[in-house]
C-alpha positions in Angstrom: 70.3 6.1 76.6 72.9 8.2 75.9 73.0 11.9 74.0 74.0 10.4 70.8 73.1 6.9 70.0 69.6 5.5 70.7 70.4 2.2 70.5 72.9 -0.4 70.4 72.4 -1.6 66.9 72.7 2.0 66.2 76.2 2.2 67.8 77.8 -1.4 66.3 76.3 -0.2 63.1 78.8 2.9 63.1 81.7 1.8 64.2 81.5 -1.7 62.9 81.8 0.6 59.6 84.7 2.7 61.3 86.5 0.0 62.0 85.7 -1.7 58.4 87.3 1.4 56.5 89.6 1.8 59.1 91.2 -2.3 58.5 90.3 -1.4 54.7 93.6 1.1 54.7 96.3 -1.4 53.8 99.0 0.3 56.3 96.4 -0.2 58.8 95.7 -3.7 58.4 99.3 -4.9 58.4 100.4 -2.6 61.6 97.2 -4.3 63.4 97.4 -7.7 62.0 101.5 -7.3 62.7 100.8 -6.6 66.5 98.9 -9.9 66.5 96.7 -8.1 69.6 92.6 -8.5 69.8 90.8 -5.4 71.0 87.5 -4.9 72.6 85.8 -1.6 72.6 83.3 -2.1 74.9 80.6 0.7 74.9 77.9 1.7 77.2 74.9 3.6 77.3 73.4 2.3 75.1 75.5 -1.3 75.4 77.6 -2.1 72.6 81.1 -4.8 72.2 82.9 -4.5 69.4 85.5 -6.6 68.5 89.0 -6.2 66.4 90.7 -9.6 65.7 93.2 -9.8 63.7 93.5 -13.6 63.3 89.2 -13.7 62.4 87.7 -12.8 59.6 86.3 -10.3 59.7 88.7 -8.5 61.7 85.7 -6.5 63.2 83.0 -8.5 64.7 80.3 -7.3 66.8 80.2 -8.9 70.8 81.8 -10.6 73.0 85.5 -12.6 72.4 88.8 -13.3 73.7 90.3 -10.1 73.7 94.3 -8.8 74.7 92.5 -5.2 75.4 89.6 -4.0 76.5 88.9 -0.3 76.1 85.8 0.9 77.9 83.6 4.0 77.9 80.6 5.1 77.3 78.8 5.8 73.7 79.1 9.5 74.1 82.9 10.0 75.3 83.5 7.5 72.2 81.9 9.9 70.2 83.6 12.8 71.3 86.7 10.9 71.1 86.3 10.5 67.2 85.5 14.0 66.7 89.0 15.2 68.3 87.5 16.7 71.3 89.0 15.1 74.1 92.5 14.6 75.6 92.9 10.5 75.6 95.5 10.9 78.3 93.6 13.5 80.6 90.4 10.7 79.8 92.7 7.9 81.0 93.7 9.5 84.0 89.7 10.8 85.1 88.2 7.5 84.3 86.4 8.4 81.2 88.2 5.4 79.5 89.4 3.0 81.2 92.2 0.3 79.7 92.4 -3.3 81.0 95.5 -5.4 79.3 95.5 -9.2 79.2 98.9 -10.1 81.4 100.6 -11.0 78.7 100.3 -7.7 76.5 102.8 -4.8 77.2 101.6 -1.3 77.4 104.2 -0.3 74.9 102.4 -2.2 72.2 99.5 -0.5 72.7 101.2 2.7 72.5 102.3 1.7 69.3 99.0 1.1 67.9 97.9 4.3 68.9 99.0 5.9 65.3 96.1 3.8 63.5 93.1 5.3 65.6 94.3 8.9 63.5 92.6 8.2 60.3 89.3 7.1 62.5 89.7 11.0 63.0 88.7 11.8 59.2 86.5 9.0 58.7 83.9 8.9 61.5 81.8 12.2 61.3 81.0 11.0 57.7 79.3 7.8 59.8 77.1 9.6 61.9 
């Protein structure tokens, strides 16, 4: 169990609702559903997938799919993430998140997707 979240429920509860208000921002939505890319956040300690698909509704579903990206972590970098208090590319580079891209996806589209995770910055200490 990590520092912050007890349990998983208690993880895809809050940023199931992130990601909810975060598709809910009109600029948002047609960026991601523009890129046409499925995203998996996939959490640990405690254990959490939640997925970002543009072509379902909802976009944000909790588990397992078919995903373009997979962005993993644990629960507690994730949270320190949303709060601004890490460096994503010093994370990148010492593990803390690691990136895995479907063969077909270009890093450059994920870099340009990058923008939309800001307003996650505003919303997500109101969540917890």
């Amino acid at each position: 169990m990590g520092a912050v979240y007890e349990t998983g429920e208690q993880l895809a509860e809050v940023i199931s609702e992130l990601g909810r208000q975060l598709m809910e921002k009109p600029e948002i939505r047609e960026t991601f559903t523009a890129a046409g890319v499925t995203v998996k956040f996939e959490l640990t300690d405690p254990d959490c997938n939640v997925v970002l698909d543009p072509k379902a509704d909802p976009i944000v579903q909790v588990g397992d799919g078919d995903t373009d990206v997979s962005l993993s972590m644990s629960a507690d970098f994730m949270h320190d993430f949303w709060l601004g208090k890490t460096d994503i590319i010093k994370s990148i580079g010492n593990g803390d998140i690691v990136i895995t891209l479907a063969p077909h996806i270009e890093a450059v589209k994920m870099v340009d997707l990058l923008p939309l995770l800001l307003p996650g910055l505003d919303i997500y200490p109101s969540l917890i």
